[in-house]
N, C-alpha and C positions, 0 to 999 in steps of 0.2 A: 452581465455578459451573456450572448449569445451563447445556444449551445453549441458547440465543436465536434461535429461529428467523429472527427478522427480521435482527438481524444476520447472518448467514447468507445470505440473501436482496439483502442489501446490499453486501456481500461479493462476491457474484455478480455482480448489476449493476453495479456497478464494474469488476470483472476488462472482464468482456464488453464494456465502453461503453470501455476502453481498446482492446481487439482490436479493436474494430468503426472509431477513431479510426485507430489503423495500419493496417487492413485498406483503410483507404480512402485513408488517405494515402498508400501506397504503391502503389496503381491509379490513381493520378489523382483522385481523389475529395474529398470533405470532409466531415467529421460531428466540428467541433471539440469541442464539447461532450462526446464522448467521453472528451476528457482529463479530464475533471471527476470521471471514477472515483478520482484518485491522491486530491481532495478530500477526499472521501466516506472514502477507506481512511483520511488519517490523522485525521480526526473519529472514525471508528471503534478505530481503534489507541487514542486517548488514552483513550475508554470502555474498551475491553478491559483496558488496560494498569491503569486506574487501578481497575476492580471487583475482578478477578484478585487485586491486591496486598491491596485494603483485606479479601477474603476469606480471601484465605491467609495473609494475612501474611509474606510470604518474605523472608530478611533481603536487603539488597543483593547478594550475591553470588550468592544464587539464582535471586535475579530474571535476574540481567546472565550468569549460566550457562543460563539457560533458553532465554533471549531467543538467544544465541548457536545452542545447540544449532537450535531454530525456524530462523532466518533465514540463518548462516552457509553449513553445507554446502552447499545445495541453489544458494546464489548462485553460490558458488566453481567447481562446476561447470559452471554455464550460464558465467560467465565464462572458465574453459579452454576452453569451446569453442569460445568467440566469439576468444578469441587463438590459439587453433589452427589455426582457418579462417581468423586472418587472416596468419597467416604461413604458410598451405598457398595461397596466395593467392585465397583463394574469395568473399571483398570486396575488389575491389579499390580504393574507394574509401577502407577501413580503414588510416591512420597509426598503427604503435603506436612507443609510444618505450619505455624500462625503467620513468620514473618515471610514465607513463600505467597501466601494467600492473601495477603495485606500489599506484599509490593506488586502482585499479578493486578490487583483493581489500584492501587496507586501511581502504576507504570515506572514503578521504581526497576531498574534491571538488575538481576540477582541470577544467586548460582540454583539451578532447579535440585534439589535433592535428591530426586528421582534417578538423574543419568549425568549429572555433573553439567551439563550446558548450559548456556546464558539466555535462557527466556522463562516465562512466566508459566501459568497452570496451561494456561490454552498456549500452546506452545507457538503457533504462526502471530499470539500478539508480539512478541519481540522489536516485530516490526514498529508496533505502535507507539512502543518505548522512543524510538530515533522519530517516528513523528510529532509526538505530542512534546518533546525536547525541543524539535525544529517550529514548533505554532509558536513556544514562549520564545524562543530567541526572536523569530519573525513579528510577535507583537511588540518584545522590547524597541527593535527598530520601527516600528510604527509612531513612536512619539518623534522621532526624529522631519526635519523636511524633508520633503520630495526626493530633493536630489543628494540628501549626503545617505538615504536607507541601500542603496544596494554596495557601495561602496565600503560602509557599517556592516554592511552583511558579509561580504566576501572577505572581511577581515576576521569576523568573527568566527567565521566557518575554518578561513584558511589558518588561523591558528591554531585552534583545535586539530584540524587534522596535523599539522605538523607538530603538535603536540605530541598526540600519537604515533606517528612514525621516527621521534627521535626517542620517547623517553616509554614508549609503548605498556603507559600502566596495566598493573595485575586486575584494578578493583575492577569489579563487573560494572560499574556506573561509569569511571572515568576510561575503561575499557568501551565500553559503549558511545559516550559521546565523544572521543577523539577517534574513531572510524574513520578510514576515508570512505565510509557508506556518506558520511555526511554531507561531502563535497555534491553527491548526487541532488542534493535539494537545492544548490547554490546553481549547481547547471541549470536546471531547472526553471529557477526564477530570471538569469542570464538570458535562456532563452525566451522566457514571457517579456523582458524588459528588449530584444529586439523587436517580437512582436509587434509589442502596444507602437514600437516608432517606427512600423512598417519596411523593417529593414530585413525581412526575411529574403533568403536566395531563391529565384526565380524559378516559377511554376515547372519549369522543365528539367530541373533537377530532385524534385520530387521522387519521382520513383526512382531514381538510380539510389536515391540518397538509404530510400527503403531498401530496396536490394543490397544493394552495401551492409548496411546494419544485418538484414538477415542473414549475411552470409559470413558476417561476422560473428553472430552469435552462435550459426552452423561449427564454426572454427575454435568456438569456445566448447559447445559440446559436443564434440569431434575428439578434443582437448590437445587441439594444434595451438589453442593460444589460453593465455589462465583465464581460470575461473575467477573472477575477483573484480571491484569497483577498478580496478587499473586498466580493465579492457570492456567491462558490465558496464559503465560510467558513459564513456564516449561513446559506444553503440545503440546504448539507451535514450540519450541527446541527438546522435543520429536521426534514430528512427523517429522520437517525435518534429526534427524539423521538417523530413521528408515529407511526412503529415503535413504539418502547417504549412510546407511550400504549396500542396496541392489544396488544403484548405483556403488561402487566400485568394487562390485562383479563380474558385468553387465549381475543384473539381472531385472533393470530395460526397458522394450523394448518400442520402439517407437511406441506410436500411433499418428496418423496424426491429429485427431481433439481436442483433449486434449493439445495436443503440440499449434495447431492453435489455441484455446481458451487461453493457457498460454501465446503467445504470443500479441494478444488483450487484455489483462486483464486490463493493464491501463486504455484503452480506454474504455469497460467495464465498469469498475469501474469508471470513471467520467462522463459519458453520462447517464447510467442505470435509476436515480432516473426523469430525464426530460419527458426520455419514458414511465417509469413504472406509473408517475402524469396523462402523457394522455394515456394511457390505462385505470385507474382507471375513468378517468373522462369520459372516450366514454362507459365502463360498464356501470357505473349509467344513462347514456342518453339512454343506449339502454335497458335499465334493468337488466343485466346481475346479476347471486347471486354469490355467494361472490368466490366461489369455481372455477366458470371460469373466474372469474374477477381475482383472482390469480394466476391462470396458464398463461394466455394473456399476466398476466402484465413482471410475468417473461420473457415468450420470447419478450416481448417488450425490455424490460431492454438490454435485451443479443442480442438482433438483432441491436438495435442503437451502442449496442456500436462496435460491427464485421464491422458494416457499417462505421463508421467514424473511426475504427483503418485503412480501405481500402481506404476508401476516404480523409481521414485528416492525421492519423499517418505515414503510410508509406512516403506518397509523405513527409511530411516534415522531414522525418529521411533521406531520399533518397536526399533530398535538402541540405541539412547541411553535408552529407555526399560527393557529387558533393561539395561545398564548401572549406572543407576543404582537397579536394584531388586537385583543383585547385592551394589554398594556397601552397600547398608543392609541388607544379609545378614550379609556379612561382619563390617559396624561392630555387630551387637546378638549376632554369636558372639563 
């Protein structure tokens, strides 16, 4: 697949509208709607996920080997770090127990010790709990034909969620995967599955479709309308066809550091909250008010995580990629 600039672009303002959410939350501040990036990502995961597959065709096992090599390491790291500093005691607010630390690298979803909520040591994996849930559903459908997988899909998603909203279990796992966050990944591939058969709405609703979405989310953090997958969901699905409408046109054009931000976003996104803690904490040592202890904190956030997408993500994409270009050397001698 072709790169998509817009996705990319999306990708970014996401990452950043969670850093900007932490950066402020952790100064005193507030810019909820920030959260609204985790939306956006997995509206966007379910497109990715689902054009990726209907292009390549990868049988399930490649899929669910790929998805690993992507998202595993790089977690598993931030996650040792976070339970090293917190047994070096450098949080001290941080409770770990064994089965805390075991489900944080297994993406099992659990209660955190520490303050009672429902995510791991690195507290923004959460999210990767409802992705790495949504890869195995999405490769189980992969053994299926062509055309009975997204139909299999929307059944399995739509049950679950109405699972959850009628009988709304306590456990943290069945709590988690009956969400209607989940429904976000079904839009998602919805919308890749108009895509790939060229059915998207016409380049000229493009940007109205973005402005809409943004002035929707304005209204969400405004809190004219909820915070919640009930109005996050469809504004999220908005914003990326408005995208694709102008993507297919190609009137989306390349910029070089939106693109580079899009494609650090993971890293971004898992490293940011480590940097944005000691920034906040070297503010208050140095006195800093709150206003530039916010700005810092952000390009804290946003510079660890540029740094370790260079220093940590590529070499290990580039390693698994040397890897498996070996593999298919050896398998055709």
């Amino acid at each position: 697949m072709n790169k998509l600039y817009g996705i990319q672009y999306l990708r970014a303002v996401a990452a950043l509208g969670v850093v900007v959410f932490h950066a402020a939350e952790r100064s005193g501040g507030h810019f909820t709607i920030g959260a609204a990036g985790v939306d956006v990502f997995f509206v966007v995961s379910g497109f990715i996920m689902w054009v990726l597959a209907e292009v390549r065709q990868p049988s399930p096992t490649a899929f669910l080997r790929e998805r690993v090599e992507r998202i595993v390491p790089l977690y598993w790291i931030a996650t040792a770090v976070m339970v090293a500093g917190g047994l070096a005691g450098l949080f001290p607010k941080m409770k770990l127990t064994a089965f805390h630390v075991f489900g944080s690298f297994a993406f099992i979803p659990h209660v955190s010790p520490s303050d009672g909520g429902t995510w791991p040591v690195l507290v923004q994996g959460w999210t990767l709990n409802y992705e790495m849930f949504f890869y195995i559903l999405f490769a189980a459908v992969l053994f299926l034909p062509a055309a009975r997988r997204f139909p299999a899909l929307a059944l399995l998603f739509g049950t679950l969620v109405a699972i959850g909203l009628v009988v709304q279990p306590d456990g943290a796992v069945l709590r988690t995967y009956t969400s209607p966050l989940m429904a976000e990944f079904l839009i998602g591939a919805a919308i890749g599955k108009l895509w790939l058969a060229n059915r998207m709405p016409p380049a000229a609703l493009g940007v109205p479709l973005i402005v809409a979405s943004a002035a929707g989310f304005a209204l969400v953090g405004f809190g004219y309308l909820p915070f919640g997958p009930a109005a996050l969901a469809p504004l999220s699905g908005m914003l990326l066809v408005g995208f694709l409408c102008l993507e297919k046109a190609g009137r989306v054009r390349h910029m070089r550091v939106p693109t580079y931000l899009g494609d650090a976003s993971y890293s971004i996104y898992l490293w940011h909250t480590i940097a944005i803690s000691v920034a906040v904490k070297a503010s208050g040592m140095t006195g800093l008010s709150a206003l530039p202890a916010f700005v810092l904190s952000i390009g804290a956030g946003t510079v660890a995580g540029l740094v370790c997408h260079e220093l940590l993500e590529k070499p290990i994409a580039a390693w698994f990629k040397a890897r498996r270009h070996r593999a298919r050397v050896r398998y055709a001698g």
